[in-house]
C-alpha positions as CSV (number, residue, x, y, z in Angstrom):
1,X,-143.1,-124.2,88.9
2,X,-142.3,-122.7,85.5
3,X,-138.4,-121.1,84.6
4,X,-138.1,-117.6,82.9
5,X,-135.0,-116.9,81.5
6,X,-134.5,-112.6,81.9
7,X,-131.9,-110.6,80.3
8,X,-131.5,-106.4,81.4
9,X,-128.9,-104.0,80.1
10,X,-127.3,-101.2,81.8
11,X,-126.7,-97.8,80.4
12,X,-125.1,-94.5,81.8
13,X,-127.8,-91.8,81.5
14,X,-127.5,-87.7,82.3
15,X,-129.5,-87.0,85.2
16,X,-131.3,-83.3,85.6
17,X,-127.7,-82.1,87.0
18,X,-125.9,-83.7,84.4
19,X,-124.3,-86.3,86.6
20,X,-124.1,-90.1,84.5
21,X,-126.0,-92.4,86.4
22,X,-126.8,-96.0,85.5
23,X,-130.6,-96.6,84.3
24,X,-132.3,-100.0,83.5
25,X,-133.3,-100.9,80.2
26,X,-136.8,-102.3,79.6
27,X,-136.4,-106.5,80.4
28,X,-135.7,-108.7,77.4
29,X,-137.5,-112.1,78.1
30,X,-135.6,-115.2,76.3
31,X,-136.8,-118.5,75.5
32,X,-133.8,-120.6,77.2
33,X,-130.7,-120.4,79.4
34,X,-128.2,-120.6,75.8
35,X,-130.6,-117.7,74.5
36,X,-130.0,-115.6,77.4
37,X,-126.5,-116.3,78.1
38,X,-126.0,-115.3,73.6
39,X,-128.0,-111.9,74.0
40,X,-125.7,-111.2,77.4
41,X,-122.7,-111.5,75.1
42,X,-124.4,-109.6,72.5
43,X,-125.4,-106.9,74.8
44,X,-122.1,-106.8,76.7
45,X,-120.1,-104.8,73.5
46,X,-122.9,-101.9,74.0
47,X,-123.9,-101.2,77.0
48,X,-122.7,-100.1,80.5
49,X,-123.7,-103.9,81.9
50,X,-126.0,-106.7,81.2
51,X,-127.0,-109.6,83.6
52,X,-129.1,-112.5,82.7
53,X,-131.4,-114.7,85.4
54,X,-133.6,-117.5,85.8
55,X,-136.8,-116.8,87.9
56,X,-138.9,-119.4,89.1
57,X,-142.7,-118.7,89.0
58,X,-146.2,-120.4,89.0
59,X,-149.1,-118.3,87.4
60,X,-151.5,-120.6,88.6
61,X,-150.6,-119.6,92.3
62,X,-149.3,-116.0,90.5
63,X,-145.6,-116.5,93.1
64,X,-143.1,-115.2,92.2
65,X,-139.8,-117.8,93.1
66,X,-135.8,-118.0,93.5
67,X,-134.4,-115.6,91.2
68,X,-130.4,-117.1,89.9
69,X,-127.7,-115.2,88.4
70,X,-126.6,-116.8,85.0
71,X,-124.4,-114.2,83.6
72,X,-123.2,-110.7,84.4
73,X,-120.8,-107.9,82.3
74,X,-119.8,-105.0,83.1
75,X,-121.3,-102.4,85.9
76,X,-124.7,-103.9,87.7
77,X,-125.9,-102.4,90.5
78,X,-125.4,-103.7,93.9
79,X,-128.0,-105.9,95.7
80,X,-130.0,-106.2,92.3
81,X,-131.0,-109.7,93.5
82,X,-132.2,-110.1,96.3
83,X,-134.2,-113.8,97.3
């Protein structure tokens, strides 16, 4: 089993009847847990939220494992991880 280390930010978007609604950004893969648990900070002063995770994996098998919350600021939505 291999360890990926995710970051995703959070912003507040208009929807078609101009209500703000929160909208993931596009995934931000990081080489380590200190490089994920830096870009949350950076990422933190800008956006609505950020959270960062580990995710266990093997491509040979292609599964997809235990997903683990590092770090999380400001608004997430609920139930984003779910094991």
């Amino acid at each position: 089993m291999k360890l990926a280390f995710i970051v995703i930010a959070f912003s507040y978007r208009k929807n078609e009847k101009g209500q703000n609604v929160l909208q993931a950004e596009p995934s931000i893969k990081c080489k380590s847990k200190d490089d994920a648990l830096f870009k949350v900070g950076q990422l933190a002063e800008s956006k609505a939220g950020v959270i960062a995770v580990s995710q266990e994996y093997d491509e040979e098998f292609d599964f997809i494992g235990k997903v683990t919350e590092l770090a999380q600021r400001g608004t997430v939505p609920d139930g984003l991880i779910d094991n």
